[in-house]
Every structure is written in C-alpha cells, then in structure tokens.
N, C-alpha and C positions, 0 to 999 in steps of 0.2 A: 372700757367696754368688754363683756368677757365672751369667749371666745372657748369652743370645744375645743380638746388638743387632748394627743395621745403620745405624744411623750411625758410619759410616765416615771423617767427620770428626771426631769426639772422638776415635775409636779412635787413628787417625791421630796425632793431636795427642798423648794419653798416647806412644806411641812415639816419637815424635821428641823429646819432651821428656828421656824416659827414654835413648835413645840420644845424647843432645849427648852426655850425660856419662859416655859409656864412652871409652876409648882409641882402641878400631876406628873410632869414627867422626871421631875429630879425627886421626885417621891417614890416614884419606881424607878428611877435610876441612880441615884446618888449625884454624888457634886459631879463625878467625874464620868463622858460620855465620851463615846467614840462614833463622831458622825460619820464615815463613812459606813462604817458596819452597821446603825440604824437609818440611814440611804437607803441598803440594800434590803431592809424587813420592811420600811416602811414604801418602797418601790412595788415588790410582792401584795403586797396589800391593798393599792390601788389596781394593780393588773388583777385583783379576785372582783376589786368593783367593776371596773369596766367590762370583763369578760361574764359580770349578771348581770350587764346594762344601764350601769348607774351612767349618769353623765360626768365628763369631767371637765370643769373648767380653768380657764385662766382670766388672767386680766393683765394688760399689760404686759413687759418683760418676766411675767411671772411671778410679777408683784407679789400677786395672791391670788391661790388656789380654790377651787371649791370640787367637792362630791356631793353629787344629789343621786339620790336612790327616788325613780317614779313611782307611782302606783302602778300594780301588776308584774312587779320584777322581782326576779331570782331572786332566791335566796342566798348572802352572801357566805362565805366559807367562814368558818367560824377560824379567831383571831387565832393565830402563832402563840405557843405554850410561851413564856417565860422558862430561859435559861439561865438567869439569873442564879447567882450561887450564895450570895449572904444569906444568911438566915433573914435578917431586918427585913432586905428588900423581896425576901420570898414571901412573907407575909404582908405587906402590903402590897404585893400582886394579887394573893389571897384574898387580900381586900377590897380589890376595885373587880374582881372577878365576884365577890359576894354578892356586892352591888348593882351590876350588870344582872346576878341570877335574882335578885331579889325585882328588879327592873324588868327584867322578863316575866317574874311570878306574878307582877301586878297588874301588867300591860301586856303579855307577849298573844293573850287571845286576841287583843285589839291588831297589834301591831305582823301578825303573822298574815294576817288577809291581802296584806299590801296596800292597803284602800289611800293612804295619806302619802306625800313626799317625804324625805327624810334628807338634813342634810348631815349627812357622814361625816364631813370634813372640811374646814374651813380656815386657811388663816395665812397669814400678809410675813413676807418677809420683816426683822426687825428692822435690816437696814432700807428698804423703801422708804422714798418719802412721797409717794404719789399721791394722792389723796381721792377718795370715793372707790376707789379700788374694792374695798371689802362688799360695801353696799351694790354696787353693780352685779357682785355676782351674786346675791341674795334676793335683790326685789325681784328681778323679772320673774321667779319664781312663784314669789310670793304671791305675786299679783296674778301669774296664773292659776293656782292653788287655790287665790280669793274667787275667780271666774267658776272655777270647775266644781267649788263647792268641797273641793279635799283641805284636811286638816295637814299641817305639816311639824312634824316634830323634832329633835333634837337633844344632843346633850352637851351642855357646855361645861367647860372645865375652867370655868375662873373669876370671878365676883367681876370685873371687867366686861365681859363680856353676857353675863348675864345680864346688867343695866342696859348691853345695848341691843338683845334681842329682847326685853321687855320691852325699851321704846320705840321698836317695831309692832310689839301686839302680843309678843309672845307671853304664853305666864307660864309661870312653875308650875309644875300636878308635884312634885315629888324634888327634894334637896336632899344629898347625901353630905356629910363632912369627914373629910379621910382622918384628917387633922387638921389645927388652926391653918386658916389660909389656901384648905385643897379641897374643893367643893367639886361635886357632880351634881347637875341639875337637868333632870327630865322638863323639858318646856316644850310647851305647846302651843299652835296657832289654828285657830279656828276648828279647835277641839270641846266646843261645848253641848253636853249631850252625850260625849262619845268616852271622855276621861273624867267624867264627873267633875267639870270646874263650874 
C-alpha cells in the first residue's frame, strides 16, 4: 500500500540503490560508484520535487519509491550540472542532456502547461522481495488520471520496464538509444490527440 512520507533520505537511498543497477546510470557513471555521495545529490533532488509539490511515495519498508509531479505544479529546478571529470563520461552526460533538450523541443509546449501527471521517479530496491510494491504505487494514479480525463507521461530508462508500462496502456511517442542496451523512452498514457499517437 503506498503511503506519502517525507523522508527524503530513505526515499533517496531506495532510488539510488535501485538506479546503481540500471545501464543509464553506469553510462554516466562508470563501473565504479560512490553511494553515499550520490545519496546526497539524489536526496537534493527529491527535496526540489516535494518543495514544487510533487507527491512522494512509498510502499512498504521502502521497498519502492515513487514521485508524481500533479497537474498545475511548480516548475521543478533544473537537474545538478555533472562533475564528472572523464572525458567519456562527460560526453555521455552531454548525451542524455541532448536528449532531454531535443525532449523538450518536441514536447516542452505540451508539457510546460502542467495539464498531465508525471511520474518523475520510480523504482523498488534490488534486494526486496515484496511483491506488487511497484504497481501499488502506480495504479491509484493511473486510475485517477483515467477519471480526471489527464494524460500521464514518463520516461523510462530500461527495455524492462518499458514492457511494463506498455502493459499498463502506456505507448512510446519517442525512443532514444544512448548505446546498445541504454534506451530513454518518452511514454505516454491517455495521450491521444495531445502527442499525436
């Protein structure tokens, strides 16, 4: 069952735990990561959602996290620069910041209005084994969004989890591929009409 909570350092802590272990992030981070030091940027980041009003959830001991941005809320503070010092990794920061500006180029008239849900941020420790944790904090959303007539959008970062917000409803408007295996996908729910699908 998920539950609003403002600690902001668990929250925090599930996400980057959850994030080591996608591709997107050892893409911009290399093999080798220092969780407590991205704790503290990724901590920063949820207190700029909460403090525009996003909602932030949990589930469980913290199983898995969610951020939902409503319709009609702030505008969120734009992401922390990369300090990153390789060259490699400074260019594919360079790349998933293209992506985002090319994301905004095609969408940001839509998405600037507020009118849709957004989920920001979402994902389940690795070592939980709770099970329906992720979905719980996803439908009551949905299914509000479906009542209210708002479309809800997202961006997922992992072939994974694009299969499993398609079989929610969600579809692709737009696929990005950083490299083999590091996808960004614009998806959308009850976006028709509005994102040309």
């Amino acid at each position: 069952m998920a539950q609003e909570t403002t600690d902001y350092r668990q929250v925090a802590t599930t996400l980057t735990l959850a994030q080591d272990t996608t591709n997107l992030y050892r893409y911009l981070n290399g093999p080798k990561t220092d969780i407590p030091k991205d704790i503290d940027a990724t901590e920063r980041r949820v207190i700029q959602y909460a403090e525009a009003g996003a909602t932030i959830l949990k589930a469980g001991n913290f199983d898995a996290v969610a951020v939902w941005e409503s319709p009609g809320g702030k505008k969120v503070a734009d992401r922390e620069k990369s300090t990153v010092e390789s060259k490699e990794l400074k260019e594919h920061h360079d790349k998933v910041d293209s992506v985002f500006k090319e994301l905004h180029g095609l969408f940001g008239h839509i998405l600037v209005k507020k009118e849709g849900y957004h989920l920001a941020f979402l994902s389940k420790r690795p070592d939980s084994k709770e099970k329906g944790v992720v979905s719980g904090l996803v439908r009551p959303t949905l299914e509000k969004a479906n009542k209210e007539g708002k479309y809800v959008y997202l961006e997922a970062i992992d072939y994974h989890a694009i299969d499993i917000y398609k079989h929610w409803g969600f579809k692709v408007v737009k696929e990005w591929v950083l490299e083999e295996g590091v996808p960004i996908a614009f998806m959308v729910l009850n976006g028709e009409g509005i994102f040309n699908l």
